[in-house]
Biopython code that builds the backbone (N, CA, C, O; Angstrom):
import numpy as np
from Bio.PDB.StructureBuilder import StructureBuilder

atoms = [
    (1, "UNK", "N", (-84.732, 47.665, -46.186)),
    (1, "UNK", "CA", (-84.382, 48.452, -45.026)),
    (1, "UNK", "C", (-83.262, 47.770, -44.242)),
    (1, "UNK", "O", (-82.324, 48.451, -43.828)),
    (2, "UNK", "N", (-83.322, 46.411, -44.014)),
    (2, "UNK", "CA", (-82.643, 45.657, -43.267)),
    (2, "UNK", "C", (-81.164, 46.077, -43.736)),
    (2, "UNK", "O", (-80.336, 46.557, -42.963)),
    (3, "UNK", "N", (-80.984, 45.884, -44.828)),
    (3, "UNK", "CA", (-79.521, 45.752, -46.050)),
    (3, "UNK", "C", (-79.541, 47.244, -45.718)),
    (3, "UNK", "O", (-79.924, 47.129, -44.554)),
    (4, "UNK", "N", (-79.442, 48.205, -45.849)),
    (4, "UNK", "CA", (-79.221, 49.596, -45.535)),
    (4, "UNK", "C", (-78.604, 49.821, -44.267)),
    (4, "UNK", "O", (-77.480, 50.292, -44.090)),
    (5, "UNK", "N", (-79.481, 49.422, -43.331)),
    (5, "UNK", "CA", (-78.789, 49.552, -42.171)),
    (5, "UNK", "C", (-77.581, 49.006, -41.686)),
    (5, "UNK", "O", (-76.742, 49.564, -40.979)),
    (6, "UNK", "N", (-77.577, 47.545, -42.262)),
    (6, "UNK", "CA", (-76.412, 46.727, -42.468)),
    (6, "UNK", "C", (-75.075, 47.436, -43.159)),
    (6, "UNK", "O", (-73.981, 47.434, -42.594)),
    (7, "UNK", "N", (-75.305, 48.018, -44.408)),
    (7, "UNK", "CA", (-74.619, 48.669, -44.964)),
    (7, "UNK", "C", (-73.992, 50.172, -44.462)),
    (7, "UNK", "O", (-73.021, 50.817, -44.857)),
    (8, "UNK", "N", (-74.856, 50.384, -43.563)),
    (8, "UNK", "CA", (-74.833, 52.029, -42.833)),
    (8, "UNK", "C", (-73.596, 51.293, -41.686)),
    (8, "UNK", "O", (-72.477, 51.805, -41.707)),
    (9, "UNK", "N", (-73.790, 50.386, -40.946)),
    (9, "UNK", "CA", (-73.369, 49.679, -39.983)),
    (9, "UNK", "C", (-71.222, 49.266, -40.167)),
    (9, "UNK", "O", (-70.121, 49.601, -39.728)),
    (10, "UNK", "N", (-71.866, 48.402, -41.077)),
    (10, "UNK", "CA", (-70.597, 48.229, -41.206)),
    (10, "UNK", "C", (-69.536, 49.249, -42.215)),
    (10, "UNK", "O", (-68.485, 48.702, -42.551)),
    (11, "UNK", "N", (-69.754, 50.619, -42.681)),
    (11, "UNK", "CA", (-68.965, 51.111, -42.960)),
    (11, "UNK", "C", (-69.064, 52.581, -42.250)),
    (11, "UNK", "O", (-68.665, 53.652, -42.707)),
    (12, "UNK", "N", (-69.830, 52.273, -40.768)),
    (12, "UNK", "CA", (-69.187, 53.261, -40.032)),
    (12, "UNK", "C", (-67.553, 53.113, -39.437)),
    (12, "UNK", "O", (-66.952, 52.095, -39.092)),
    (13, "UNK", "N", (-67.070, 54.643, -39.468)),
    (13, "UNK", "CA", (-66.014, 54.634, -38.855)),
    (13, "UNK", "C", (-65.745, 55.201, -37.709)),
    (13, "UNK", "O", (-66.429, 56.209, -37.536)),
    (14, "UNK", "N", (-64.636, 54.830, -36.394)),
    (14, "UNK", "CA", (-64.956, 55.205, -35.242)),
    (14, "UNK", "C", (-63.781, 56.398, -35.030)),
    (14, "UNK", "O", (-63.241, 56.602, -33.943)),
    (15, "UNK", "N", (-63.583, 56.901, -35.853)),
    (15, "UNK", "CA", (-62.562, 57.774, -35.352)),
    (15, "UNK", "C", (-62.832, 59.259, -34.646)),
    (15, "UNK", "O", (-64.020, 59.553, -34.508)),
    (16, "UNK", "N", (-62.075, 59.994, -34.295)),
    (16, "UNK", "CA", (-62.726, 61.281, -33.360)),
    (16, "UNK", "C", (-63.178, 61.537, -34.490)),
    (16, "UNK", "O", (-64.246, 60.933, -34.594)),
    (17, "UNK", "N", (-62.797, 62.499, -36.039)),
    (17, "UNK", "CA", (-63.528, 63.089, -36.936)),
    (17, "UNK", "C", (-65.144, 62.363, -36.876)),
    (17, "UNK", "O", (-66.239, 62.925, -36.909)),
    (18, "UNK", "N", (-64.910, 61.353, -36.807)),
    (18, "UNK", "CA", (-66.720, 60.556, -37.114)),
    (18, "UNK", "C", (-67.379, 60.712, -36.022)),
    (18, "UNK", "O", (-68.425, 60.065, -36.066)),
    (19, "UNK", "N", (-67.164, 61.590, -34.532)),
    (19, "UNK", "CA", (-68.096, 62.146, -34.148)),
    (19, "UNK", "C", (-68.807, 63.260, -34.352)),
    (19, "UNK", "O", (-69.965, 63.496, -34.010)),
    (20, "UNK", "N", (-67.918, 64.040, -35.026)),
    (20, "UNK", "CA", (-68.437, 65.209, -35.150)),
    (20, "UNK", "C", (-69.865, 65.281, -36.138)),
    (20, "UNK", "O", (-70.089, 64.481, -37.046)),
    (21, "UNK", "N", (-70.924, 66.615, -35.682)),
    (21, "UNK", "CA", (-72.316, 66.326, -36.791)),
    (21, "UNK", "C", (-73.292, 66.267, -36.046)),
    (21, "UNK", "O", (-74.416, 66.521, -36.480)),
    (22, "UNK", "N", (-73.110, 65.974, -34.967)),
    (22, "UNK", "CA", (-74.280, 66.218, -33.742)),
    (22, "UNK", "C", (-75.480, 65.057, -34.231)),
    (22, "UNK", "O", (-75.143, 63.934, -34.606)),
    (23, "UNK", "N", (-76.792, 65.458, -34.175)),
    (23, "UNK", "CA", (-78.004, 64.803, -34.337)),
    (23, "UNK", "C", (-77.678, 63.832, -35.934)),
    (23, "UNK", "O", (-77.930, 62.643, -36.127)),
    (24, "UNK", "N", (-76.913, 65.048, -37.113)),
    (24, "UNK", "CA", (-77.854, 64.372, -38.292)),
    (24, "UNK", "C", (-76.822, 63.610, -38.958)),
    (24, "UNK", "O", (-76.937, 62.866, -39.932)),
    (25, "UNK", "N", (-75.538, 63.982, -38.115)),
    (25, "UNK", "CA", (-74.562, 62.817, -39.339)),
    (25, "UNK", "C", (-73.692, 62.347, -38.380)),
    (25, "UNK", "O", (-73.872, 62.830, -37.262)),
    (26, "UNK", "N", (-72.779, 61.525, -38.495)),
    (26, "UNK", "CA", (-71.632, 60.853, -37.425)),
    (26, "UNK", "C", (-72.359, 59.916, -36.645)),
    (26, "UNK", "O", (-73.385, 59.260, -36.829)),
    (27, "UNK", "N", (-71.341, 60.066, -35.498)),
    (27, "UNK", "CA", (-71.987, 59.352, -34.503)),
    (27, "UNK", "C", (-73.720, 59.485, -34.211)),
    (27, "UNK", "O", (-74.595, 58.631, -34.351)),
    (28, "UNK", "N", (-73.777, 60.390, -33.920)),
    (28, "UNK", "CA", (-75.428, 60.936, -34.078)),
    (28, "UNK", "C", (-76.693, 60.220, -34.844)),
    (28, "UNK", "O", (-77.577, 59.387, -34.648)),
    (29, "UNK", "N", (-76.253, 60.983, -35.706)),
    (29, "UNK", "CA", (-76.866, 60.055, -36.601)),
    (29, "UNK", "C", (-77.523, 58.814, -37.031)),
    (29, "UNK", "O", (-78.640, 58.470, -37.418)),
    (30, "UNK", "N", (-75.856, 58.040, -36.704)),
    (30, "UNK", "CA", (-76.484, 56.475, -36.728)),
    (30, "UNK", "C", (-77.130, 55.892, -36.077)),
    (30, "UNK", "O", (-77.925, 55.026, -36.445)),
    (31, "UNK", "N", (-76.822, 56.414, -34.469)),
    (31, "UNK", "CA", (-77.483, 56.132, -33.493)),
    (31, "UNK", "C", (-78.947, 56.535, -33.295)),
    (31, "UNK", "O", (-79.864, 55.993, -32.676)),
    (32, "UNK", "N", (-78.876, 57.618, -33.990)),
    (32, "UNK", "CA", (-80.934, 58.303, -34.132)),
    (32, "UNK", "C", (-81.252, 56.458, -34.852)),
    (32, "UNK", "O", (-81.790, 55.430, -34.438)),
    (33, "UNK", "N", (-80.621, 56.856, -35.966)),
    (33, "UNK", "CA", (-81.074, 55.873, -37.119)),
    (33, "UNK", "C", (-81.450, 54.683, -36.303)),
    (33, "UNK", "O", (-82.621, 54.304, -36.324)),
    (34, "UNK", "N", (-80.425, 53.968, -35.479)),
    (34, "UNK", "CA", (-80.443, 52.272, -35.191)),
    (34, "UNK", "C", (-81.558, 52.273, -33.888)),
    (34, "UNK", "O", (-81.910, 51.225, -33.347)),
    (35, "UNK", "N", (-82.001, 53.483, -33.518)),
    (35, "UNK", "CA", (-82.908, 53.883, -32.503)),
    (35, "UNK", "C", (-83.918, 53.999, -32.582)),
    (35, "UNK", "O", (-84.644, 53.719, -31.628)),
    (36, "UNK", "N", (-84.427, 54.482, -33.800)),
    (36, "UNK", "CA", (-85.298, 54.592, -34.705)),
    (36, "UNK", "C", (-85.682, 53.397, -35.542)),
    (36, "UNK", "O", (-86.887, 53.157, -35.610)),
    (37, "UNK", "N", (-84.847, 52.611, -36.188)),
    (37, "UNK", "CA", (-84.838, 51.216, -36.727)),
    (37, "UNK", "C", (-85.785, 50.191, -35.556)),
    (37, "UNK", "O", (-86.670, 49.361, -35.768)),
    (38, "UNK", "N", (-85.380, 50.500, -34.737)),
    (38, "UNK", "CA", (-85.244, 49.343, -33.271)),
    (38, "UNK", "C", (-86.464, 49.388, -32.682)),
    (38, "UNK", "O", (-87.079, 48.372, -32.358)),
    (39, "UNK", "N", (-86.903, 50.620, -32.501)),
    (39, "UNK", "CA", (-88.171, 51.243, -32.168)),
    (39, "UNK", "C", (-89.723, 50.254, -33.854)),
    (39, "UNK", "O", (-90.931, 50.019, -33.827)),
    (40, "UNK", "N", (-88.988, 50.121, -34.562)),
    (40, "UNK", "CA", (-90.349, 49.878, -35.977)),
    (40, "UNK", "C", (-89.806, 48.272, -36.077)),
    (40, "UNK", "O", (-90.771, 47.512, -36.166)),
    (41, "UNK", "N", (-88.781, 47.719, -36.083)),
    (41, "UNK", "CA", (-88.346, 46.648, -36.324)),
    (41, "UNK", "C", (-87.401, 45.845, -35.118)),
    (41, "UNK", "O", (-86.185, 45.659, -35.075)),
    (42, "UNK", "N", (-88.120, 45.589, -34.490)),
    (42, "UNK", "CA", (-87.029, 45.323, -33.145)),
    (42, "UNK", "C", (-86.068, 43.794, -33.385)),
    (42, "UNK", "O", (-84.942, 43.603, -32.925)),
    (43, "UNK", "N", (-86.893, 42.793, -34.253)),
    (43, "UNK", "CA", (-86.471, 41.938, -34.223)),
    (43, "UNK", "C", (-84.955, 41.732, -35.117)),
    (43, "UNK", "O", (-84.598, 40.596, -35.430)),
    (44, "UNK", "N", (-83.957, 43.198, -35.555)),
    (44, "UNK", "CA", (-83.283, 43.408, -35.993)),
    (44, "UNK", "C", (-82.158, 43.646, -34.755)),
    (44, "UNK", "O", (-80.976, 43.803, -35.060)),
    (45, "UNK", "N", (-82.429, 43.657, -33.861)),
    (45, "UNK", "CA", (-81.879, 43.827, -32.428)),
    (45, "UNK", "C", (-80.737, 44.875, -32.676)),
    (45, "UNK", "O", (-79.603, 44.519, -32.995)),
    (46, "UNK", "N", (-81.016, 45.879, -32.550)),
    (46, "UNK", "CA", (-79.669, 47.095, -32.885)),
    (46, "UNK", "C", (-80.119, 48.041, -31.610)),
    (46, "UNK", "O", (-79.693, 49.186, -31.761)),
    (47, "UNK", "N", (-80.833, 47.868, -30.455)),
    (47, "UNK", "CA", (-80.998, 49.116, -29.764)),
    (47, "UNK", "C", (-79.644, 48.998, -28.813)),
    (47, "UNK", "O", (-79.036, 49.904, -28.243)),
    (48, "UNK", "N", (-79.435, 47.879, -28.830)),
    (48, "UNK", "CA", (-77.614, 48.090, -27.944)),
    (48, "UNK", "C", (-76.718, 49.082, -28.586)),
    (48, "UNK", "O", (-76.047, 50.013, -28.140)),
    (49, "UNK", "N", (-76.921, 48.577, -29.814)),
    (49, "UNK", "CA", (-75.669, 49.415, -31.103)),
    (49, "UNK", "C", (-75.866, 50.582, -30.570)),
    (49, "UNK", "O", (-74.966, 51.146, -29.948)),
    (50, "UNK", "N", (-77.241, 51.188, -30.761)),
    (50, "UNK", "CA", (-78.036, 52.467, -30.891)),
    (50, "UNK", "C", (-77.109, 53.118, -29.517)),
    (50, "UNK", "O", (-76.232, 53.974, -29.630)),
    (51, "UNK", "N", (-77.626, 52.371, -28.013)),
    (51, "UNK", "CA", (-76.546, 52.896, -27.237)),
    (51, "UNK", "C", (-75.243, 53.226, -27.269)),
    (51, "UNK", "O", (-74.685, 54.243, -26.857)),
    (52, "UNK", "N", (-74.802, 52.245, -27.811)),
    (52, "UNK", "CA", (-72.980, 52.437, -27.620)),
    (52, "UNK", "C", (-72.786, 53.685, -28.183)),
    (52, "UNK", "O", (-72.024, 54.536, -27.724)),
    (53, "UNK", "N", (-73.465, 53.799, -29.168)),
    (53, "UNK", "CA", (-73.113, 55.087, -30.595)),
    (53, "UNK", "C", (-73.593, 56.467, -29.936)),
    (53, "UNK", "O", (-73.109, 57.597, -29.989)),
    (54, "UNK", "N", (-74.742, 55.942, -29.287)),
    (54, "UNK", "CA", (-75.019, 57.273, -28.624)),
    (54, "UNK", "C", (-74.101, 57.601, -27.298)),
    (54, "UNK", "O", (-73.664, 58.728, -27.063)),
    (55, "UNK", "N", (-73.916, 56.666, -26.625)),
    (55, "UNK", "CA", (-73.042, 57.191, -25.321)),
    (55, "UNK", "C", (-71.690, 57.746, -25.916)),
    (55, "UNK", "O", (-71.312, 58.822, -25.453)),
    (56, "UNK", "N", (-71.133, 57.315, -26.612)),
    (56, "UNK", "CA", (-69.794, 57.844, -27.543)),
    (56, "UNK", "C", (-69.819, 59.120, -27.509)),
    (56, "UNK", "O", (-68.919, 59.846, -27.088)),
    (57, "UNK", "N", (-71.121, 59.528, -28.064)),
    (57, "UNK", "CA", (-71.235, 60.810, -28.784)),
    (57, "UNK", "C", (-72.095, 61.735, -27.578)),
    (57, "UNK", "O", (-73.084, 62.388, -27.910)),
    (58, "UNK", "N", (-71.685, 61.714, -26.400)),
    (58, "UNK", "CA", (-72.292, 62.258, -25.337)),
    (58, "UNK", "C", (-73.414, 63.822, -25.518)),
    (58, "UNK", "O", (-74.482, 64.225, -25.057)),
    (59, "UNK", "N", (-72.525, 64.215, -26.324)),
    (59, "UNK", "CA", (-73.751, 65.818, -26.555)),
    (59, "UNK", "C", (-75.244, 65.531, -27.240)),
    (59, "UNK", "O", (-76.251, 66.228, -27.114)),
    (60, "UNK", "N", (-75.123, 64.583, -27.826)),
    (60, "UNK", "CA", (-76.743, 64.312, -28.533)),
    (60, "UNK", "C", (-77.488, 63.566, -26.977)),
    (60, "UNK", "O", (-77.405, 62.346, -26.841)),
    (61, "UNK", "N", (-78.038, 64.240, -26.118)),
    (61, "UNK", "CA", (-78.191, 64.298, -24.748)),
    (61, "UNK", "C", (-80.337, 63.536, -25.648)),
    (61, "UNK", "O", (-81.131, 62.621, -25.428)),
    (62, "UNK", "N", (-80.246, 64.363, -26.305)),
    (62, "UNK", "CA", (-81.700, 63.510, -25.833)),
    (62, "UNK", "C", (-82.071, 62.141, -27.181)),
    (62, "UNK", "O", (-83.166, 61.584, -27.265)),
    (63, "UNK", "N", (-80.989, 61.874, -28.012)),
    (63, "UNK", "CA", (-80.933, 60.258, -28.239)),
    (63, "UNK", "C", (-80.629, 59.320, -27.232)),
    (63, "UNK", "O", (-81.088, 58.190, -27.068)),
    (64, "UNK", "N", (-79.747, 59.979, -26.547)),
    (64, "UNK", "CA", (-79.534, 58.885, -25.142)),
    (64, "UNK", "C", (-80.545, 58.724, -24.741)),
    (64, "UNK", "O", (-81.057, 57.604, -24.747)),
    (65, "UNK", "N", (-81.369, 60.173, -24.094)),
    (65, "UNK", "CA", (-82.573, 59.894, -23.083)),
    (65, "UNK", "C", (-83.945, 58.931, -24.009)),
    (65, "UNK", "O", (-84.863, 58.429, -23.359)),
    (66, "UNK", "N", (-83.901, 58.839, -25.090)),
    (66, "UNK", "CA", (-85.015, 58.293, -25.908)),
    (66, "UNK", "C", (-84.750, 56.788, -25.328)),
    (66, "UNK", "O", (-85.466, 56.045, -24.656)),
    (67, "UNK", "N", (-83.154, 56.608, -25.971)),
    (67, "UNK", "CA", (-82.710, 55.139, -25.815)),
    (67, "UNK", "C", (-83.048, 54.368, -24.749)),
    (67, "UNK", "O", (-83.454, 53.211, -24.858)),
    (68, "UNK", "N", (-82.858, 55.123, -23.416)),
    (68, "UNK", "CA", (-82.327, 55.043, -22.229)),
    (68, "UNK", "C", (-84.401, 54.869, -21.898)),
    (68, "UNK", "O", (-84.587, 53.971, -21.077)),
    (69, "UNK", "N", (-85.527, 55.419, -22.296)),
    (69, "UNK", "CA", (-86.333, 55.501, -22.300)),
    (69, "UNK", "C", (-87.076, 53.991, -22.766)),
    (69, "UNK", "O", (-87.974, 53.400, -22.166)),
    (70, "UNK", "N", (-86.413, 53.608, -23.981)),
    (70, "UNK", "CA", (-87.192, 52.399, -24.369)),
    (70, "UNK", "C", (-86.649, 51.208, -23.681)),
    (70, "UNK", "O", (-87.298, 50.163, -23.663)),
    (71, "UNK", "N", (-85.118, 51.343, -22.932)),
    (71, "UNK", "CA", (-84.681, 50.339, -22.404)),
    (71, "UNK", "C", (-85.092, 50.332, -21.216)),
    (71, "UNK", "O", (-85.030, 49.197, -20.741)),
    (72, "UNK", "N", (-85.485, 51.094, -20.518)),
    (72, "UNK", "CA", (-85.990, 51.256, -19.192)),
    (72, "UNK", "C", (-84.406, 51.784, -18.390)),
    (72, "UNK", "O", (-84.356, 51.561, -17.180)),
    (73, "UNK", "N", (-83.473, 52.289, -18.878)),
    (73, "UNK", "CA", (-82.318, 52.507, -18.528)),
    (73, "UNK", "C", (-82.206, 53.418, -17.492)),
    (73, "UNK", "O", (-82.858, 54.438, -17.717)),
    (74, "UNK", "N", (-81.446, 53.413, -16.142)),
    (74, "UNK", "CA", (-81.314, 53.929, -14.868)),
    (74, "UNK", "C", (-80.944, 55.773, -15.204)),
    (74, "UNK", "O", (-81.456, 56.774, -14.701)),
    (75, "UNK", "N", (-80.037, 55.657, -16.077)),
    (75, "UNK", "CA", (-79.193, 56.698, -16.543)),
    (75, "UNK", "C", (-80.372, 57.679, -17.008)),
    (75, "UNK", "O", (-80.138, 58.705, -16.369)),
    (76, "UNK", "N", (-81.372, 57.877, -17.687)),
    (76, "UNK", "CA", (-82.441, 58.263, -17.856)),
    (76, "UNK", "C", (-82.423, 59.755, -17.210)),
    (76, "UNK", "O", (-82.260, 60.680, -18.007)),
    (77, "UNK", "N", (-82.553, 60.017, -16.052)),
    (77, "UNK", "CA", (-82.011, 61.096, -15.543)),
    (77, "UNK", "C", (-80.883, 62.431, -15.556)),
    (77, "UNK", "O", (-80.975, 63.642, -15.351)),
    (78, "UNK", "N", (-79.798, 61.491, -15.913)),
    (78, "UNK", "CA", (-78.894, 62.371, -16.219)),
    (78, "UNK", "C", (-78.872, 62.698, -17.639)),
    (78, "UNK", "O", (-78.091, 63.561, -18.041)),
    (79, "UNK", "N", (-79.859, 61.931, -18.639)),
    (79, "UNK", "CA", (-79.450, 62.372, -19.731)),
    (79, "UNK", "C", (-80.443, 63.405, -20.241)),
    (79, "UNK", "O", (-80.154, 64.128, -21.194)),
    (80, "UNK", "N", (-82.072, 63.507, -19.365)),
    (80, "UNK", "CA", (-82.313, 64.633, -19.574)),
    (80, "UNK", "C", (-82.111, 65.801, -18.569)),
    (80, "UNK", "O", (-82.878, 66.764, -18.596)),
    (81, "UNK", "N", (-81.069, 65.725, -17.669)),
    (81, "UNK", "CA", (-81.191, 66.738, -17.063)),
    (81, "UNK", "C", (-79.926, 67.679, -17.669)),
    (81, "UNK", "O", (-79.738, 68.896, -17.659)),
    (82, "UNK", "N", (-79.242, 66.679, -18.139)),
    (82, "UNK", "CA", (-77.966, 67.123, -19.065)),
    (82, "UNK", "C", (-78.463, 67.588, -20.291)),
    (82, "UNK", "O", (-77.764, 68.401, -20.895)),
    (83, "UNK", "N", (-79.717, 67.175, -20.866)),
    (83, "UNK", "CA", (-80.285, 68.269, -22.054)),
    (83, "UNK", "C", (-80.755, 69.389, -21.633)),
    (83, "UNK", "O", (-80.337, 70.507, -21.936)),
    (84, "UNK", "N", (-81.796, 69.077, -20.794)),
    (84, "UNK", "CA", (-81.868, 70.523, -20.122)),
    (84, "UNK", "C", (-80.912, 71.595, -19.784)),
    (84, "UNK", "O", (-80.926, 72.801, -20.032)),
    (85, "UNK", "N", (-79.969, 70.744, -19.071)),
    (85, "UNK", "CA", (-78.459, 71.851, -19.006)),
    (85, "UNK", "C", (-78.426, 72.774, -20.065)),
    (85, "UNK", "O", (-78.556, 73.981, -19.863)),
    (86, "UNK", "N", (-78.204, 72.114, -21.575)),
    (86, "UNK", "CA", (-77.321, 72.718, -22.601)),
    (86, "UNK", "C", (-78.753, 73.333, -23.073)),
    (86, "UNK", "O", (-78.380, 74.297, -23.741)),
    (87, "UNK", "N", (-80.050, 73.335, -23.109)),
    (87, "UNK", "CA", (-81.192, 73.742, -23.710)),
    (87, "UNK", "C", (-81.212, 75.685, -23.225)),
    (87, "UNK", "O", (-81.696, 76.635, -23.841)),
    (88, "UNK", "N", (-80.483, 75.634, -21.928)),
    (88, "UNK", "CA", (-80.435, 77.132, -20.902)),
    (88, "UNK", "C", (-79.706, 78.008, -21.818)),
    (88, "UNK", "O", (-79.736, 79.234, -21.708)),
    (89, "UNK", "N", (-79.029, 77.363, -22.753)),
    (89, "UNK", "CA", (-78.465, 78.632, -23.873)),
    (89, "UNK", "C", (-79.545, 79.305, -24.743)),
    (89, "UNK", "O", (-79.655, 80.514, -24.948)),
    (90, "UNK", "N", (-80.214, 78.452, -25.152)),
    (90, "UNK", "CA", (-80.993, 78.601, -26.139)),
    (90, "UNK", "C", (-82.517, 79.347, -25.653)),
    (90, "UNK", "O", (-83.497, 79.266, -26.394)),
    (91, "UNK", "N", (-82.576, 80.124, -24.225)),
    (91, "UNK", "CA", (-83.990, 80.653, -23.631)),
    (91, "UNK", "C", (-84.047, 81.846, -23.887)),
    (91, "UNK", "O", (-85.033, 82.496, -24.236)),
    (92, "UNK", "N", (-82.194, 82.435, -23.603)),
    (92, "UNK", "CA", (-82.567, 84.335, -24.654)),
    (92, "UNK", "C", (-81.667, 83.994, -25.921)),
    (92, "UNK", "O", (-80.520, 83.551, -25.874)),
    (93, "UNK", "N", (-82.284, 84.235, -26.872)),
    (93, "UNK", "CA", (-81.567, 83.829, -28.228)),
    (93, "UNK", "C", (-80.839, 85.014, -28.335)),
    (93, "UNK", "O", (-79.736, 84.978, -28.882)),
    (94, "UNK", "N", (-81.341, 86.174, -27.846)),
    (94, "UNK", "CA", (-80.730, 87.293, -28.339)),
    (94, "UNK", "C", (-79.749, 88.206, -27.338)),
    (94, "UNK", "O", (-80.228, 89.103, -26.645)),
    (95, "UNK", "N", (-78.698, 87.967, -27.339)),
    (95, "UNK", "CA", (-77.142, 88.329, -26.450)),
    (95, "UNK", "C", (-77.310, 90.042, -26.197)),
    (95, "UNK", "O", (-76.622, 90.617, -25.354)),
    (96, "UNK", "N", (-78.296, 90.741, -27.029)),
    (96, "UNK", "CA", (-78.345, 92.103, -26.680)),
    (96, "UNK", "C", (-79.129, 92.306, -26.191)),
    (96, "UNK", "O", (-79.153, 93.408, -25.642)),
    (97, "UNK", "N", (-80.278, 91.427, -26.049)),
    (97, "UNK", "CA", (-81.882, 91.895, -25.290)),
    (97, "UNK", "C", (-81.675, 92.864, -24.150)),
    (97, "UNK", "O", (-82.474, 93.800, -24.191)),
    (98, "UNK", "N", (-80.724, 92.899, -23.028)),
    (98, "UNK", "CA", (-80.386, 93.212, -22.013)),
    (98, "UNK", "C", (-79.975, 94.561, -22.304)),
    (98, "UNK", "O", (-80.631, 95.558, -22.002)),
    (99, "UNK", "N", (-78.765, 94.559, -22.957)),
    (99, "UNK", "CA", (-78.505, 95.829, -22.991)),
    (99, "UNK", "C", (-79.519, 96.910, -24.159)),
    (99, "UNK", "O", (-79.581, 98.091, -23.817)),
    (100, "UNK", "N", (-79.976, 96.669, -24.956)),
    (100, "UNK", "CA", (-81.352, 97.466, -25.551)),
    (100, "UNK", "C", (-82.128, 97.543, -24.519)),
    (100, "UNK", "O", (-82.450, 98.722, -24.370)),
    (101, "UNK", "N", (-82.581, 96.885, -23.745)),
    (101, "UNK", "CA", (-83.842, 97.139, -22.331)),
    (101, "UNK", "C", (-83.183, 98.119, -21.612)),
    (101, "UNK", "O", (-84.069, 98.791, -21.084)),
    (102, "UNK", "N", (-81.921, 98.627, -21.263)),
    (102, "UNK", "CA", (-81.708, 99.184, -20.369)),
    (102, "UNK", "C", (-81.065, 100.781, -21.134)),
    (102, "UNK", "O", (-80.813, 101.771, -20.448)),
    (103, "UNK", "N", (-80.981, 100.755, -21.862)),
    (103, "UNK", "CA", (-81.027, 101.773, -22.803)),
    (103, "UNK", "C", (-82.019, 102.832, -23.114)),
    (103, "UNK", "O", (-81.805, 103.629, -24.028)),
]
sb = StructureBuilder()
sb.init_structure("model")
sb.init_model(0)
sb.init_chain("A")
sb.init_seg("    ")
for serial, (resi, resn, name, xyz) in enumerate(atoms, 1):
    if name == "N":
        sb.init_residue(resn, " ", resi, " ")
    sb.init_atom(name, np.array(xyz, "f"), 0.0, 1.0, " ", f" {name:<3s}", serial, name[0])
structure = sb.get_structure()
């Protein structure tokens, strides 16, 4: 596991394309990953990494708040209130509900 992550690590790349992918690949991603790593194996010390990668990648709003959760981090707040923000799209899935009801 150790060598994987190592390997995941050093052939990330930081360019804008390598944010893109949200949760499961890019920036995202790794940061779930080294967050997740950090959380089962701490003595691998990557939950800093885990931050940097996640603050980079600002829209994955609730890897931050996890992060920000195990570190005891101040920011904590804004990062779920900023998920919550973007979650308000997702309460009517359906863009016609409105106009079929009034029909």
């Amino acid at each position: 596991m150790k060598e994987l992550v190592e390997i995941i690590i050093s052939n990330q790349k930081t360019r804008k394309k390598d944010l893109d992918g949200g949760m499961h690949v890019g920036f995202g991603g790794v940061a779930y990953m080294l967050w997740f790593v950090s959380t089962k194996i701490p003595e691998m010390h990557r939950m800093e990494a885990a931050k940097m990668l996640a603050e980079v990648h600002l829209g994955i709003f609730a890897v931050n708040a996890a992060i920000a959760t195990f570190l005891g981090d101040s920011s904590l707040d804004l990062y779920v209130s900023s998920y919550k923000k973007g979650t308000q799209v997702f309460l009517h899935p359906d863009p016609l509900e409105d106009t079929w009801a009034q029909n």
